[in-house]
VEXGUTI-928881 format. One record per atom (N, C-alpha, C, O): x, y, z. Coordinates in steps of 0.1 Angstrom, whole numbers, plus 2048, in hexadecimal, padded with zeros to 3 digits. Layout:
VEXGUTI-928881
XYZ
...
***
This chain:
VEXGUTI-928881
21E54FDF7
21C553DE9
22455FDE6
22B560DDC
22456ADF2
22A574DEB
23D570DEA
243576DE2
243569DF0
24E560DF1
254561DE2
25D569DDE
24D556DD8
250551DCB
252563DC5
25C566DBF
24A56ADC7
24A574DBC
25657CDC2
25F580DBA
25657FDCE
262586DD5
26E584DCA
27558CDC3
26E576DCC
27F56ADCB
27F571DB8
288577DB4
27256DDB1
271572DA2
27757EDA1
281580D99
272588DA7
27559ADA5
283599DA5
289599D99
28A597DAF
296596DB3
2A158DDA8
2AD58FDA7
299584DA0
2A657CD99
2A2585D8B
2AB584D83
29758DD86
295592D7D
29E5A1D78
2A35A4D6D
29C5A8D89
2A55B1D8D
2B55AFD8B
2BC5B8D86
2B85A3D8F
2C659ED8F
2CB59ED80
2D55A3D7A
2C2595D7B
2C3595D68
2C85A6D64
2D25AAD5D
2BE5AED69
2BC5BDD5F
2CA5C3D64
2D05CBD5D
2D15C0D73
2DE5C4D75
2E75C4D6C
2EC5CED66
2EA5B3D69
2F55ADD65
2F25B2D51
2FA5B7D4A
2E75ADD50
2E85B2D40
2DC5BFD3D
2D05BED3D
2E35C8D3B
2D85D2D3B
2CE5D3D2F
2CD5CAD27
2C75DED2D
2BE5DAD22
2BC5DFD16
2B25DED0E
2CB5E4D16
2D15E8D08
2DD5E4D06
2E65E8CFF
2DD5DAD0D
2E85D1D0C
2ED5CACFD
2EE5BECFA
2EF5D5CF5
2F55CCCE8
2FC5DBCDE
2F85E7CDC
3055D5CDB
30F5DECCF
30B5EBCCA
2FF5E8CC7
30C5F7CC7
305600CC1
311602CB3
31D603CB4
30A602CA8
30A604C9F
308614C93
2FE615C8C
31361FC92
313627C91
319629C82
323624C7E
311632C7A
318634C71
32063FC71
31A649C73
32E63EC6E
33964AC6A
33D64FC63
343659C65
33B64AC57
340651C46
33664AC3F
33463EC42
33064FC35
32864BC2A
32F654C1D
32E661C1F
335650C11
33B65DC07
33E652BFB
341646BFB
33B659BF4
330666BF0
31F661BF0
31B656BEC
31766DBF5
309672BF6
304679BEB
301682BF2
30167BBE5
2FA66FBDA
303667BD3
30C66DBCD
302654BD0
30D653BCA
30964DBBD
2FE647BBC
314650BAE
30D64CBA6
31163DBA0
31B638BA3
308634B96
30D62AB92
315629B8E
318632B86
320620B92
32B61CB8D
33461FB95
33F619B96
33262AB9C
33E629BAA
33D625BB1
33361EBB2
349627BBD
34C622BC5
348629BD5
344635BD4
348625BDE
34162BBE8
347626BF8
34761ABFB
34C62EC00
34F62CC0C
348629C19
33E631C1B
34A621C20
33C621C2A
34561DC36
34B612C35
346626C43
34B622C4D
342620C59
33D62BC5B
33E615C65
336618C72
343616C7E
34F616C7E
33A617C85
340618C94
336610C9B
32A612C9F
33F603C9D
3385FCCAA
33C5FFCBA
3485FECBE
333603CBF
33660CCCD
3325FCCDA
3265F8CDA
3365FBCDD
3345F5CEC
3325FCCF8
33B603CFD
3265FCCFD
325607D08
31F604D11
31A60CD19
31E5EED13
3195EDD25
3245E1D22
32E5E2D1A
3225D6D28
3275CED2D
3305C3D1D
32E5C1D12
33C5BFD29
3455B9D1B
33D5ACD12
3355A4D16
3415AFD08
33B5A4CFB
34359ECFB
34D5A2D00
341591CF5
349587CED
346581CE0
33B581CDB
35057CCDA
34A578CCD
344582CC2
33B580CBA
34958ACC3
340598CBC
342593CAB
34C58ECA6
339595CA6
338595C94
3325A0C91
32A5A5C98
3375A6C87
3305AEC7C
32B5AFC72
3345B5C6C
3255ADC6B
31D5ADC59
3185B4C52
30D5B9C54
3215B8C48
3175C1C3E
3115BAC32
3195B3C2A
3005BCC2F
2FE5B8C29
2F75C5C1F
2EE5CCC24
2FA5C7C14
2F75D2C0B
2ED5D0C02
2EC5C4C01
2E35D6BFB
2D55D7BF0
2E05CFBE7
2EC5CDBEA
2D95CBBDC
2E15C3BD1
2E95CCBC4
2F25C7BBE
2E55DABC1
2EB5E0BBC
2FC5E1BC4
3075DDBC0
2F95E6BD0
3085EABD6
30E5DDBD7
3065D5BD8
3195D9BD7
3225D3BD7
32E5D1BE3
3355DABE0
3335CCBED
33E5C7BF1
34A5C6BEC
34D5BBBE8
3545D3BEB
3605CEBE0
36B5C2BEA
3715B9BE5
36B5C3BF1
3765B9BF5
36A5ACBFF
3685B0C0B
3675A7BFD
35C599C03
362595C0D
35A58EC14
36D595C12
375592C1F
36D599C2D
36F595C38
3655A4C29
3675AEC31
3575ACC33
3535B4C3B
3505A6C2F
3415A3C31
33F59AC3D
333598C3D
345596C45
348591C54
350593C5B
35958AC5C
35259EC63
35D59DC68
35959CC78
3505A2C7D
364592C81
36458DC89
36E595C95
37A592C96
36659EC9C
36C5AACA7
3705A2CB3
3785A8CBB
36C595CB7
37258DCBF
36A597CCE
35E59BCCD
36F59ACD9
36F5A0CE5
36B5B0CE4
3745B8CDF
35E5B6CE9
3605BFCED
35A5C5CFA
34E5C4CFE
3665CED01
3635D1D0B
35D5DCD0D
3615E4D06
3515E0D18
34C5E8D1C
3555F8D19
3615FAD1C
34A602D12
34C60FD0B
35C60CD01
365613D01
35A5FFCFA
366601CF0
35E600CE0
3535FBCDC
367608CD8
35D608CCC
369603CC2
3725FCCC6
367605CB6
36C600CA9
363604C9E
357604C9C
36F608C96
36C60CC87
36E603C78
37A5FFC74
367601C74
3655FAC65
362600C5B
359608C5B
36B5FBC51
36B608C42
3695FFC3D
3705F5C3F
35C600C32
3595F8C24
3585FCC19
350605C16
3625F5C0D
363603C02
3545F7BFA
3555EBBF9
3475FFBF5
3405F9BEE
3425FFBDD
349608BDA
33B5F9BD6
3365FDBC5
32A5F9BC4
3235EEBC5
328604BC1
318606BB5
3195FEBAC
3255FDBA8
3105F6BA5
30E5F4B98
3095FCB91
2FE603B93
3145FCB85
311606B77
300608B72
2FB612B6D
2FB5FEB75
2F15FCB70
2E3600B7A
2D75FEB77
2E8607B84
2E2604B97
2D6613B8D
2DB61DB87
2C8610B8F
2BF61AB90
2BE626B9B
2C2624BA7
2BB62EB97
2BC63BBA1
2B7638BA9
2B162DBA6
2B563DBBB
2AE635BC2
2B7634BD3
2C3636BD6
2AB632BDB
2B1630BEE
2B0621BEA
2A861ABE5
2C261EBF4
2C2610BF3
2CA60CC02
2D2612C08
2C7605C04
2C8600C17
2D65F4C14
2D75EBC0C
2E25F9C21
2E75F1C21
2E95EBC32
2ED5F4C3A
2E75E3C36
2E05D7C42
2F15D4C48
2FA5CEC42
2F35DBC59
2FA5D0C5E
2F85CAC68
2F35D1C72
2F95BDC6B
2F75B3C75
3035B3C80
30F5B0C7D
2FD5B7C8C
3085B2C95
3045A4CA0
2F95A2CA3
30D59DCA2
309595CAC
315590CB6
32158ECB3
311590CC1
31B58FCCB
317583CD9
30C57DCD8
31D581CDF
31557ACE9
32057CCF9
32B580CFC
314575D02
31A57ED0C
30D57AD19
30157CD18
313574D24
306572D30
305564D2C
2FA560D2E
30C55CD27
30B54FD21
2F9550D15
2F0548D14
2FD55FD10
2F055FD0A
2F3565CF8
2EC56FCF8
2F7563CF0
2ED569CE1
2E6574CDF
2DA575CE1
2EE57DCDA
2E1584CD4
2E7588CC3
2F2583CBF
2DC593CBA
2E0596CB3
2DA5A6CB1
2D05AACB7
2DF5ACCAB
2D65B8CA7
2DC5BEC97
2E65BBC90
2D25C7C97
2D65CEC82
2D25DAC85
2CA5DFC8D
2DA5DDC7B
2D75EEC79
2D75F2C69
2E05ECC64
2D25F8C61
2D25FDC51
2D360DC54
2D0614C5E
2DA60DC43
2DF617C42
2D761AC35
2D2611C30
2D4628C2F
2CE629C20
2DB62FC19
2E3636C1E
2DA62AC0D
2E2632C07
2DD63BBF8
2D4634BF2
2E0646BF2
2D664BBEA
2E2648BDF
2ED648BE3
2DF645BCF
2DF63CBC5
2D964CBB9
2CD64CBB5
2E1653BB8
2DA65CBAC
2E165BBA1
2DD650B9F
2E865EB95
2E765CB8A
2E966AB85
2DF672B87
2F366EB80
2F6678B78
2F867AB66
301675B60
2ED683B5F
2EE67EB52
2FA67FB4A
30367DB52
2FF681B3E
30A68AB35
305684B2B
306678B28
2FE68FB25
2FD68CB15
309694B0D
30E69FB0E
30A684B04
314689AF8
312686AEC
30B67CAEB
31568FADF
311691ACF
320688ACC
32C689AD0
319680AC0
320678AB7
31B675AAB
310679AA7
32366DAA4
31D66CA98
31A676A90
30F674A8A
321681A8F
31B68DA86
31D68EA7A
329691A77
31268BA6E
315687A60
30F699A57
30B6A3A5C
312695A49
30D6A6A48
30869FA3B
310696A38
2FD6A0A34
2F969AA28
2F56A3A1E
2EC6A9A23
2F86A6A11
3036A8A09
3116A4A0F
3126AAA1A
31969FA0D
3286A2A11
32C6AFA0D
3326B6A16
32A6B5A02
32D6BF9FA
3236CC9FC
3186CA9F6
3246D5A01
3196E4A05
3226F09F9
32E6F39F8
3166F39F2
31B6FF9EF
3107069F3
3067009F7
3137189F3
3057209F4
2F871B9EE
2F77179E2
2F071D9F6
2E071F9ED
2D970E9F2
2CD70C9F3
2E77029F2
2E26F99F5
2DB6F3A01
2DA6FAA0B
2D86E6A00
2CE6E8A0D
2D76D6A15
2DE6CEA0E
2D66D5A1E
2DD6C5A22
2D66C1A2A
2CB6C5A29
2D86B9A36
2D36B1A42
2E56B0A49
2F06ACA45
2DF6B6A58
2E76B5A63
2E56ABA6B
2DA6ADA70
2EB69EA70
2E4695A75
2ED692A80
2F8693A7D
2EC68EA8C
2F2687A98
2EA67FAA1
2DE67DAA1
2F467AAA9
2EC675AB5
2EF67BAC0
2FA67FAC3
2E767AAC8
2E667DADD
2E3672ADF
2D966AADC
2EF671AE6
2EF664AF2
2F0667B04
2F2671B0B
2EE65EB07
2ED662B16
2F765AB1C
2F464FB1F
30465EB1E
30D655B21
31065AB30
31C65CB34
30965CB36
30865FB48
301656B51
2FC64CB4B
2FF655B5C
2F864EB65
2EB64DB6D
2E7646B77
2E7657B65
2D965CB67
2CF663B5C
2D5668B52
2C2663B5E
2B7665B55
2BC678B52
2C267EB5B
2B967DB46
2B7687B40
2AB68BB3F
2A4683B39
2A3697B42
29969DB42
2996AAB39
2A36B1B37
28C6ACB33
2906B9B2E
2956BFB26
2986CBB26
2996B2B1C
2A66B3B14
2A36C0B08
2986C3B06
2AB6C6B04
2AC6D2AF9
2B56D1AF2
2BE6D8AF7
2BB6CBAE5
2C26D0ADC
2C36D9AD3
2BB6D5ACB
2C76E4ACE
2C86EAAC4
2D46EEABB
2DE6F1AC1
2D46EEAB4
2DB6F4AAA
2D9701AA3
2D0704A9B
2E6709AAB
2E1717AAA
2E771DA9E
2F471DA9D
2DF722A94
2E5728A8A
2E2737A85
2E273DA7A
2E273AA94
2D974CA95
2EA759A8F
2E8765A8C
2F1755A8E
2FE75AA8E
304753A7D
30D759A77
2FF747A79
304746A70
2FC745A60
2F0747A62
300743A53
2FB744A46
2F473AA43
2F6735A38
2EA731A4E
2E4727A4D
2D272FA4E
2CD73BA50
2CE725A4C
2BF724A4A
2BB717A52
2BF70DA4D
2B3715A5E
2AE709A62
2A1702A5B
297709A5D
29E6F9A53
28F6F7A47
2896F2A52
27E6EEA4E
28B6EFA64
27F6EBA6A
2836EFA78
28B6F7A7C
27B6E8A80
2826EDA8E
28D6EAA91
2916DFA91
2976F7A95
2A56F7A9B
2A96EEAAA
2B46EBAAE
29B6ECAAF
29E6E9ABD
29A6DCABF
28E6DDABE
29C6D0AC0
2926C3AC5
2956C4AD5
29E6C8ADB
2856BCAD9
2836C2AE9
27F6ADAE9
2796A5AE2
2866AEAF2
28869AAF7
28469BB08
28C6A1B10
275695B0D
274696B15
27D68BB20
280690B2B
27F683B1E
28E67DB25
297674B1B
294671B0F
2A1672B22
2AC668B1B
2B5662B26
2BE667B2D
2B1656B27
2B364DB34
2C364AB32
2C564DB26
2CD645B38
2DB63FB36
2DA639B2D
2CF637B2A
2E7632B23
2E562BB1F
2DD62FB10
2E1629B06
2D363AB0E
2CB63DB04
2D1647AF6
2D5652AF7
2CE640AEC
2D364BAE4
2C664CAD8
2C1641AD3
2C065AAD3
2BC65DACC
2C0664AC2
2C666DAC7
2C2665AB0
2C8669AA6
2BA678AA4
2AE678AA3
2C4680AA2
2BD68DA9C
2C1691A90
2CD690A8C
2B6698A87
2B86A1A7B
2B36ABA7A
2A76ADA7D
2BD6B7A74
2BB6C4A70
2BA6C5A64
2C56C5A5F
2B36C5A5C
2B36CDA4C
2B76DCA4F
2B16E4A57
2C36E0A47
2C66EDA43
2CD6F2A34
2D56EBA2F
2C96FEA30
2C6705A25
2D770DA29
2DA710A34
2DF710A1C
2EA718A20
2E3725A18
2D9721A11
2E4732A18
2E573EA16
2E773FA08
2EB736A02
2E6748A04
2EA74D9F6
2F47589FB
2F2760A04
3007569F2
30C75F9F4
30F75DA00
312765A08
30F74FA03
31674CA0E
32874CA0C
32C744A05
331754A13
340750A12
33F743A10
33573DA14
34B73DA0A
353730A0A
35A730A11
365736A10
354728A21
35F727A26
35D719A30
355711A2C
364718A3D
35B70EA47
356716A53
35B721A58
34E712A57
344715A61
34370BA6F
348700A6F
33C70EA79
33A707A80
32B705A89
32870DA92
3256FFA87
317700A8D
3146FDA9E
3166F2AA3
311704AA3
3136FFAB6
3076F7AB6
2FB6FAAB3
30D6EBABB
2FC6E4ABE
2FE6E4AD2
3086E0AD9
2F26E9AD7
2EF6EAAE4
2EA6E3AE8
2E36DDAE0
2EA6DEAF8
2E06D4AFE
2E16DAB0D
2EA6DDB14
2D26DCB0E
2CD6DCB1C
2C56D6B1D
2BC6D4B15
2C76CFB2D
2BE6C2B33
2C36C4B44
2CD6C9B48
2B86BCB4A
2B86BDB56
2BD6B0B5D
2B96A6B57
2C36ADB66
2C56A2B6F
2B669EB77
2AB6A4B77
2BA696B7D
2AF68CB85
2B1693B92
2B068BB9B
2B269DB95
2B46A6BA3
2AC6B5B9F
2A66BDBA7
2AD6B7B8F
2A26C2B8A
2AF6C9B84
2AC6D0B7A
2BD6C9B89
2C76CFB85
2CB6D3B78
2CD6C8B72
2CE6DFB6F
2CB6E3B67
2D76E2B5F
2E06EAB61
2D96D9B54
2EB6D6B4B
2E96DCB43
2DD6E0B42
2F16E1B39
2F86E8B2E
3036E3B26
30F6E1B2A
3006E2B1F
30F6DAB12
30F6E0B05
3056E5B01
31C6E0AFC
3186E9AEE
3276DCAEB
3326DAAF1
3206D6ADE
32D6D3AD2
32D6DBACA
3286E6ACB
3356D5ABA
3326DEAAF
3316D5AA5
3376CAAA5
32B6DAA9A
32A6D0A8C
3316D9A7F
32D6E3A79
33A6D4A7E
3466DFA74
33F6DDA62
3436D3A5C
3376E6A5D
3386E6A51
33E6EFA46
33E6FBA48
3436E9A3B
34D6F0A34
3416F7A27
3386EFA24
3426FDA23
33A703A18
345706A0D
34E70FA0F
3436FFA02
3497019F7
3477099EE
33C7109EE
35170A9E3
34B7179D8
34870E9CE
34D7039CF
34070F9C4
3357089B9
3367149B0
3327209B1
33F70C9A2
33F717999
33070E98B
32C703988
32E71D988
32171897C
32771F96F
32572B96C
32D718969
32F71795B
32671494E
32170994A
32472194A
31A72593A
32072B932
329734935
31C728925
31E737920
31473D919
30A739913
31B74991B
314756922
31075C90E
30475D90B
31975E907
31A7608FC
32275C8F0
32E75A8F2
31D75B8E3
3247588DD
32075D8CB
31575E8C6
32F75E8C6
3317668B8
33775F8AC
34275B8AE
33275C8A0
338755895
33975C88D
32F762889
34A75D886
34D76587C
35175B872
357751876
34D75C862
34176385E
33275D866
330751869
32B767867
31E76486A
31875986A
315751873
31675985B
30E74F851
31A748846
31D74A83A
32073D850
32C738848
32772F83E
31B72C83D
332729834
33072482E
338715827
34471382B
33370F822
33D703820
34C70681E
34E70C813
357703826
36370481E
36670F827
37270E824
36571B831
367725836
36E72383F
36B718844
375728844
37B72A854
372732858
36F73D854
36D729865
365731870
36A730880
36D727888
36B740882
36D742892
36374689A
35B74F899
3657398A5
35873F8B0
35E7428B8
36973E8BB
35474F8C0
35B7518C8
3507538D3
34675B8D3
3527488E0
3457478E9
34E7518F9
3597568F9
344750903
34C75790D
34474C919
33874A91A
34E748920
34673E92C
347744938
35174893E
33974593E
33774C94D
337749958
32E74195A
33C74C95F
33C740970
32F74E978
33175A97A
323745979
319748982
319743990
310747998
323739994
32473899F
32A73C9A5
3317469A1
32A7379B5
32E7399C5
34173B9C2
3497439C7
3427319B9
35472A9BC
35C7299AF
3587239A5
36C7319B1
3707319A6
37272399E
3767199A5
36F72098F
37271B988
38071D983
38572797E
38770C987
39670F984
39B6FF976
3946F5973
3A4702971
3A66FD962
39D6FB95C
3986F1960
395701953
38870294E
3916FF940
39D702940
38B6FB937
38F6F192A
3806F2927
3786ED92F
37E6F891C
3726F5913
3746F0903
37A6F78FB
36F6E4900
3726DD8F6
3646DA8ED
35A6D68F2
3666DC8E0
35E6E08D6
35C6D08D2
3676CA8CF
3516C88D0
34D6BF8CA
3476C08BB
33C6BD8B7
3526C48B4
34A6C38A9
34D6BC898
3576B5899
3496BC88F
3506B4883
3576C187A
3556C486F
35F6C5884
3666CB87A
37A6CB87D
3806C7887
37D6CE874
38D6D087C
3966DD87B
3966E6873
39D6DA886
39D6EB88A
3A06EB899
3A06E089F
3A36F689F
3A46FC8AF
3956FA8B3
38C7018B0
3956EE8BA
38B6E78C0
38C6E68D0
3836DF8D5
3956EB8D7
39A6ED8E4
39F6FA8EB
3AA6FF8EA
3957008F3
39D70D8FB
3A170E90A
39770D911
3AA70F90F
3AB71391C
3AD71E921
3B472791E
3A471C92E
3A272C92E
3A372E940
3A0737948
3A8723942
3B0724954
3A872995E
39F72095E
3A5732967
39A733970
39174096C
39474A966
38573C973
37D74796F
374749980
36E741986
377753983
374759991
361755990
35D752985
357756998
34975D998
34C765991
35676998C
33D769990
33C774983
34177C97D
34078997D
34A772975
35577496D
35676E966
35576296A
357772958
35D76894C
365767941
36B77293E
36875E939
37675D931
36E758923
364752921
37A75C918
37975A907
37E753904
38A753905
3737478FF
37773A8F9
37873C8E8
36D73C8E2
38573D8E0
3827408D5
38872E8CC
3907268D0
38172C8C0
38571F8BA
3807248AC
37672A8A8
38C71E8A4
388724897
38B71288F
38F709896
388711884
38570787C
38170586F
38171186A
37E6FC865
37C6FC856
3696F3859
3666E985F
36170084F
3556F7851
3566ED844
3546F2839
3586E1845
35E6DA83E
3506D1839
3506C5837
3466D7838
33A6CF831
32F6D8836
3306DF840
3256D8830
3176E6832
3086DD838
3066D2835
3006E483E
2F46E0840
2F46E8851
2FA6F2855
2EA6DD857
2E96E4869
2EE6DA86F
2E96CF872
2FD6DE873
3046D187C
3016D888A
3006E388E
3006D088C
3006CA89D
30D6CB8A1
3176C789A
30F6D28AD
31D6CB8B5
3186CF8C6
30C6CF8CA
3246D18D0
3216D18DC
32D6D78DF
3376D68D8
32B6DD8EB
3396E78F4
3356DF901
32A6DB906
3446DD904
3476CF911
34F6DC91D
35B6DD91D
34B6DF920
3506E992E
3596DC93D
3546D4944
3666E093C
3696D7946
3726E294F
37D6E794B
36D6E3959
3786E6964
3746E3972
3696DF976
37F6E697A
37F6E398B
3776EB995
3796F7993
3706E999D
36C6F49AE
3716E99B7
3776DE9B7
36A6F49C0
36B6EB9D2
3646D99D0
3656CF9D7
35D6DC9C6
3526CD9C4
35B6C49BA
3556BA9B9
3656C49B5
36F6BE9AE
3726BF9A0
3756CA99B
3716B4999
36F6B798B
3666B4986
3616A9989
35D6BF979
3526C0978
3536C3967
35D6C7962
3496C1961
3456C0951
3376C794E
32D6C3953
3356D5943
3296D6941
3286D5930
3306DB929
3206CD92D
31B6CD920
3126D4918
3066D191A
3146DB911
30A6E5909
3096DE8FD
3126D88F8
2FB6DF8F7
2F56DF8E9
2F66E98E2
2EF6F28E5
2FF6EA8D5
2F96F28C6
2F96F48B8
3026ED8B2
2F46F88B4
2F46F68A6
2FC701899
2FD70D89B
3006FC891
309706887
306702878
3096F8872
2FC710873
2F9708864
30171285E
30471E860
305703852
31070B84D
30C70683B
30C6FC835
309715835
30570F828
31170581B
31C70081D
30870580E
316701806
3107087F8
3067057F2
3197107F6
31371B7E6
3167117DC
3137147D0
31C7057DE
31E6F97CF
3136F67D0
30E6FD7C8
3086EE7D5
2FC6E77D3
2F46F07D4
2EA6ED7CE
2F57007DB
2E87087D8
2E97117C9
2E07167C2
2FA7117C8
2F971A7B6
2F670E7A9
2F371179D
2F87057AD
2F36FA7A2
2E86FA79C
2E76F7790
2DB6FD7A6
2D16FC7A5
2CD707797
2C770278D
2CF713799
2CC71C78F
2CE71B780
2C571F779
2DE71577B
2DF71576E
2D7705768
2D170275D
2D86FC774
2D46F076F
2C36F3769
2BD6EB763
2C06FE76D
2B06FF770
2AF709763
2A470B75E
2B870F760
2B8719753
2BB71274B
2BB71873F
2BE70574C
2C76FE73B
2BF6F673B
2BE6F1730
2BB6F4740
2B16E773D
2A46E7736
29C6DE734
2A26F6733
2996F5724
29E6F771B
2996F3711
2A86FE71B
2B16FC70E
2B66EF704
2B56EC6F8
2BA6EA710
2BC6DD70D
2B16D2709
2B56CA701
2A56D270E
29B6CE70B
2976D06FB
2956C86F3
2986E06FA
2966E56EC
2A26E06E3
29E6DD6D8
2AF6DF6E5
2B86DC6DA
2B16CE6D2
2AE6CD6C7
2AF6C56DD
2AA6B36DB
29F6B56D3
29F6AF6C9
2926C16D6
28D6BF6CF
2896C26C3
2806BD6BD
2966D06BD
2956D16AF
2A06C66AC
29D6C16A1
2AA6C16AF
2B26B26A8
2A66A66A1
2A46A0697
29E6A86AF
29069B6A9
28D6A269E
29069B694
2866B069B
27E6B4694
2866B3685
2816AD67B
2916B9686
29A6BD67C
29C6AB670
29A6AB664
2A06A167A
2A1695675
29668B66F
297681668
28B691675
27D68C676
27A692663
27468B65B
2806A065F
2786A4653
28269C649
27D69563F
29169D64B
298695643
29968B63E
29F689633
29167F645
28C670648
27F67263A
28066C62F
27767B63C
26E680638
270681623
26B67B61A
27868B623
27D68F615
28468460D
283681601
28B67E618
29266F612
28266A608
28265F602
***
């Protein structure tokens, strides 16, 4: 009995000689780059198959990668090492890619060796992780300004969008629009606070803001800021700018006005003389004030530019060519930063007539006289009739 087990030990012993019991390929990794890598790149990955007991044959190698990474050249996803001999190694370079699309994240890429050897088969694997992070970049677009047209005092809407055109989630987001330095007014909060903004994401913001009174005419520039954090906690910073121009706005009235004679009259030459005021921000330039009215005469004055508070003498003289309370209108036309512009005024000019008001008196004095002639002719003819 003890015979059989002797003869056993002995061929079992024999076995552990000839193939030992780590008898198979070692699998080492040599370059991994870049650590952390992000979507859409590309990525290097080199091992080292080491041989370090007895010769192989038939050697294969496999890499098989997570489904985001990729294999750029597919040739290279088998490759066939043929012979290797005891303490010989070899090196394999695989260029992979991320997909654009790849979530942040540890992702395993698997290789298979198999070899044979002792008229025997084997196989063995080894994985690798690879870390998959995502870097954000928010960027401002679409920046609209509503008015088109700003003068002082006015109020508009600053509007854009943040987009997340990076590879990774945004945390923490902060925009503002800083207007601590300039002739703005914010009507609500300057800051919006966005707890993330994933790739891919874009959110539209608005600022209502108020311009200043006695603001210069000029352009300006508004910094809009962004702080946000990466998916590592890492802390970003970015500033565009939103360029608004502030125009000058002239306000054309007038301010005063004089008619000589006073209290005109039918048939008179009358001179007015009005003065038009620019109350606004911005000079008023070819200013033309034109008299709507039924008379004829210098019905047209130009009076070229008139600075802010400052103003110019519109004089128009004419024939009041019929009496009562006419109606007319002053047409104010000139240029600013806002283009071409028209103001219309209402007023009135009574203008008497001494023919229909001196008539009144003698018609009103003869008219008993005359009454009385008729009625001594009756009387006088009435006694004649009579004596007949």
């Amino acid at each position: 009995m003890k015979q059989p087990i002797i003869t056993l030990v002995a061929v079992f012993a024999l076995i552990f000689m000839i193939v030992p019991a780590n008898a198979e390929p070692g699998i080492v990794l040599d370059q991994l780059s870049p650590q952390p890598v992000e979507p859409g790149q590309d990525l290097t990955l080199s091992v080292r198959l080491e041989n370090e007991n007895s010769d192989m044959e038939n050697v294969r190698l496999e890499i098989v990668p997570d489904s985001p990474i990729k294999l750029k050249n597919e040739n290279r996803r088998i490759i066939d090492e043929g012979r290797m001999i005891k303490y010989e190694a070899v090196i394999e370079t695989y260029l992979l890619h991320v997909d654009p699309l790849a979530a942040s994240g540890t992702y395993e890429i698997e290789f298979r060796s198999r070899w044979s050897g002792n008229e025997m088969s084997s196989e063995t694997n080894k994985t690798f992780k690879v870390l998959v992070r995502g870097a954000p970049q928010l960027m401002i677009s679409n920046i609209t300004v509503y008015p088109g047209r700003i003068s002082p005092k006015d109020k508009f809407d600053l509007t854009f969008q943040v987009s997340n055109e990076g590879t990774g989630m945004a945390r923490e987001v902060q925009v503002s629009a800083d207007m601590s330095d300039l002739p703005f007014v914010s009507l609500n909060a300057d800051t919006k606070v966005l707890k993330r903004l994933d790739p891919g994401e874009t959110i539209q913001l608005n600022y209502p803001i108020q311009v200043k009174d006695k603001t210069e005419i000029s352009s300006y520039s508004i910094p809009i800021k962004m702080e946000y954090k990466d998916e590592n906690g890492k802390n970003i910073s970015s500033k565009s700018f939103a360029g608004i121009r502030v125009l000058g706005k002239a306000e054309l009235a007038i301010s005063d006005i004089k008619i000589e004679p006073q209290n005109p009259a039918e048939g008179d030459l009358v001179t007015v003389n009005m003065r038009i005021e620019n109350s606004g921000t911005g000079e008023a330039k070819s200013v033309k004030v034109n008299l709507d009215a039924p008379f004829k005469g210098t019905r047209t004055a130009f009076l070229g530019k008139i600075k802010p508070d400052d103003d110019a003498p519109g004089v128009f003289t004419f024939f009041a060519e019929k009496g009562g309370d006419i109606p007319y209108s002053v047409n104010i036309e000139f240029e600013d930063d806002l283009g071409v512009r028209t103001v219309t005024e209402s007023l009135n000019l009574y203008v008497s007539n001494p023919n229909k008001n001196g008539m009144a008196v003698p018609v009103i004095m003869t008219l008993p006289i005359i009454v009385g002639g008729i009625y001594y002719l009756h009387r006088r003819k009435k006694t004649k009739d009579n004596t007949i």
